[in-house]
N, C-alpha and C positions, 0 to 999 in steps of 0.2 A: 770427743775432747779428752785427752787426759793430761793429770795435773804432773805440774812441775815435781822431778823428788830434787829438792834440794839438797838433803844430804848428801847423793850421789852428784851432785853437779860439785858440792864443798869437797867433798873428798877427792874427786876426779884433779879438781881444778888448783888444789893447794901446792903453793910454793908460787903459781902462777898471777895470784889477785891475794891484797889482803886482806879484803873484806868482799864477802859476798850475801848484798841483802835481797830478800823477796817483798814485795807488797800486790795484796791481791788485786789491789786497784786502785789507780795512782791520776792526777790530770797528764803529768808528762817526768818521765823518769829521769829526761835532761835538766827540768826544772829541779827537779829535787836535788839533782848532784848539784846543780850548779848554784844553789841558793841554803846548800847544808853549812850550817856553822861551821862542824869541823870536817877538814880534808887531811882522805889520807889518799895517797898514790896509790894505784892499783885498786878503788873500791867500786863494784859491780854492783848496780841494783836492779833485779828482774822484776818483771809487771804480769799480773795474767790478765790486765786490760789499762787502755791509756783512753782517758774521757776527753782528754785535749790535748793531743799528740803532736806533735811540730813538725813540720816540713819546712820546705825551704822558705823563706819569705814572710812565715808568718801565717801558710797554709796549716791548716788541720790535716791531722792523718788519723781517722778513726776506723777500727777495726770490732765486730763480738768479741767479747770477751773470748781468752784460749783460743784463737783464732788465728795468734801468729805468737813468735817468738820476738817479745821486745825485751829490750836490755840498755840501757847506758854505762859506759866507763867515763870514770874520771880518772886524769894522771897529771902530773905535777912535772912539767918540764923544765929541762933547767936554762931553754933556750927556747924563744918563740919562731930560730929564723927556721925557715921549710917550711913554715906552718900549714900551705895550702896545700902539700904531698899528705899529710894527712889523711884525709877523707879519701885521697885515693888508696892511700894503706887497705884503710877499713873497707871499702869494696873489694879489694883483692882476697883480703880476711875470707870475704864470701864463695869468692870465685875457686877456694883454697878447697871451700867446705861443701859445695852443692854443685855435682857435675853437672856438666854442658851448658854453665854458666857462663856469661862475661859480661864484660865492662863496656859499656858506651858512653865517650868522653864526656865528664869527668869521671864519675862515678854510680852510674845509672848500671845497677845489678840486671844483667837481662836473662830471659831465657828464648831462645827464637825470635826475638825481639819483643818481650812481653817486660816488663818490668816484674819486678820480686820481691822488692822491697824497699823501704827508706830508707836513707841514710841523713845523719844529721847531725857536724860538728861546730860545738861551741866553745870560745874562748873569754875567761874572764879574770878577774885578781884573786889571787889568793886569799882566804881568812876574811878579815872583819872590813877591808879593803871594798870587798865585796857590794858592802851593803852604798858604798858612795858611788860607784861607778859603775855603769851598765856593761852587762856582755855584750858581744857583739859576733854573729852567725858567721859563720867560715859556709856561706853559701859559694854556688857555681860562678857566683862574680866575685866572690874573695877568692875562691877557694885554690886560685892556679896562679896567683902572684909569685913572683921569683922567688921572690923579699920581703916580707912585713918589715917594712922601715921604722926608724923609730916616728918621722913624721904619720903613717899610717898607725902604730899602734895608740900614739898619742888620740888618735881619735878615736878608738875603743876605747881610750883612759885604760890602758892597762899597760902603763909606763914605769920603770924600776923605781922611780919614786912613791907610785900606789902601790906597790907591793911590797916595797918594806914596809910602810906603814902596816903592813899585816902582822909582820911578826912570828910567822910561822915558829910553834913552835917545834924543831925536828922529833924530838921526842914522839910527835903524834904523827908524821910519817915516815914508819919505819923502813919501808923500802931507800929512803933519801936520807937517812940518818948519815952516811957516809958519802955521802956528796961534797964537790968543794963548792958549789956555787948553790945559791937558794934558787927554789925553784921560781919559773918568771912568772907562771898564771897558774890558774887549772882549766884545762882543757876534758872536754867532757863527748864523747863520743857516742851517738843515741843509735840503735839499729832497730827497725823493725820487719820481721821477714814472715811473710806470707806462706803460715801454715796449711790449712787447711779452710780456706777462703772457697766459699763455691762461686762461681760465674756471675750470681747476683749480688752476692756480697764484695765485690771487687768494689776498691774504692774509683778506678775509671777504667775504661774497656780495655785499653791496651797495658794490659796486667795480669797476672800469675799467679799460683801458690804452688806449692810442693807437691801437694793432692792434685790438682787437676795437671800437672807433670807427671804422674804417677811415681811421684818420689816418698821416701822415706818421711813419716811426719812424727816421729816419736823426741819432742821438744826437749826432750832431756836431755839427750844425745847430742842432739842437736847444737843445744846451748853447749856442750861441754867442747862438743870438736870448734865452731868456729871460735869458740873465747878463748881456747887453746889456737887457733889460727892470729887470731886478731895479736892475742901477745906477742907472736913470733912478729907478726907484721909490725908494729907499734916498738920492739924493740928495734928491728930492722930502721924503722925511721928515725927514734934517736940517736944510734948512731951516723945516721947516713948511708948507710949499705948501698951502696950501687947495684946491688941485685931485687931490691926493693923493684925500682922501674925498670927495671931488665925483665922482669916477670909480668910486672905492671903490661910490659907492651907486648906480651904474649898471649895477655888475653883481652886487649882492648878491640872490640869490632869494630872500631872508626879508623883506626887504623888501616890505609889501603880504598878506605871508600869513597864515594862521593857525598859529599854532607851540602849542607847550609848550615851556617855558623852566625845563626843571633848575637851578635857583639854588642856591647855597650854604644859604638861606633859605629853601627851599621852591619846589613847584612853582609857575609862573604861566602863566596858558591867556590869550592877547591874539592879536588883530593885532600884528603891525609897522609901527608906524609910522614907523620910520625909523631913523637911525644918527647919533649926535652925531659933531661932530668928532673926539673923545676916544676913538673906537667904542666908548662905549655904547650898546647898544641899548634903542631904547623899545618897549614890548610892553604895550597897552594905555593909552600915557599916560604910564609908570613908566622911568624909564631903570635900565638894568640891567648891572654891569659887568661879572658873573661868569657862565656856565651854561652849558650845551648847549641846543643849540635841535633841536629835533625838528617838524618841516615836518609839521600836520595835513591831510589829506585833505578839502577840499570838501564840505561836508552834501551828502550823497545819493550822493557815488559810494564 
């Protein structure tokens, strides 16, 4: 195991994040960003262990200590709509930064079909806003809506009325200080990627780490290239880049395959045809915004 240098991640990483904090041991690094007093855009906070780590739903993701590289960003958008393209940003971040990776819809980091690692994005109100209304998980059933309407965000409570009551003031986030529009939430982005995990410490069988890939597991580097990937990607999404999911579907495995698609509505058995701008995906014809997708095995083998 060896330790974070954080200098070299501050130095590496400057211009890119405004703040970039360490804690050696934290319950969940999303929690922290997303329940800090104050917010500024662009601020990174690394973990060398998480005691109660989020997954989707409200699952645990516990790792040994120095065992993986976790990290949450928070950033201050000035728009909530794409919201769901999100989290497939942040997968791509990955796929940017660790070869022979991809993506299985939505966002499921694979390698051979092994998973890699977590991912996990949160949406809540900015400032003191915070403390009266609940976040609310951009999971694989939020996570591929077109549109957060205003009717859906109203049910997060995180509606331009609770976010002015925050009062943000710009002075404390400089990246936004010359914005025309205040930012609508903070959005907080958790990753955790599977260093140096051996076979028994996996947290379920069909899973990965960088070591038993015989990949590069030197967490510093590491942390510098993808939070350097994830910027580019996360800028790529505020503006809306059309080559965000242009790339997106160059590494997506579902893509082409025969899946089952756990829907809110029911199962559906298709091809993939492919992935809308908006990541829906289409599975047989039908664009679909919510499910799990489970990769079927080729007739005959």
């Amino acid at each position: 195991m060896t330790a974070l240098n954080l200098d070299r991640i501050r130095e590496a990483l400057d211009g890119d994040f405004s703040v970039i904090d360490y804690t050696e041991s934290t319950g969940s690094t999303n929690t922290d960003l997303m329940e800090a007093e104050k917010v500024a855009d662009g601020t990174v906070l690394l973990a060398n262990e998480q005691v109660s780590g989020k997954g989707r739903l409200g699952r645990q993701w516990v790792s040994p200590a120095g065992s993986q590289l976790i990290f949450s960003v928070l950033i201050l958008p000035d728009s909530l709509d794409h919201l769901g393209t999100l989290p497939l940003a942040a997968g791509l971040a990955v796929t940017d930064t660790v070869e022979g990776a991809v993506l299985k819809w939505p966002n499921d980091v694979q390698i051979d079909g092994k998973k890699l690692c977590g991912i996990l994005a949160e949406a809540g109100p900015v400032g003191e806003a915070f403390k009266s209304a609940p976040k609310t998980e951009v999971s694989k059933t939020e996570v591929n809506k077109a549109e957060i309407n205003k009717a859906e965000i109203n049910k997060a409570e995180i509606n331009k009325a609770e976010i002015n009551k925050a009062e943000v003031n710009k002075a404390e986030i400089a990246p936004k200080t010359e914005a025309a529009n205040p930012p609508s939430a903070r959005v907080v982005v958790g990753m955790g990627i599977n260093v140096t995990l051996t076979r028994e410490e996996l947290p379920i069988e069909a899973a990965t780490s960088l070591s038993l890939e015989g990949l590069d597991t030197d967490r510093t580097e590491l942390a510098i290239t993808v939070l350097k990937n994830l910027r580019h990607r996360i800028t790529q999404w505020e503006q809306q880049d059309s080559q965000l999911m242009a790339d997106y579907r160059k590494v997506c495995s579902s893509i082409g395959q025969e899946v089952r698609l756990e829907a809110p509505t029911g199962d559906v058995t298709g091809t993939v045809e492919g992935v809308a701008d908006d990541g829906r995906i289409n599975v047989g014809g039908e664009y679909y915004s919510a499910g799990d997708v489970i990769h079927l095995r080729p007739a005959g083998q």
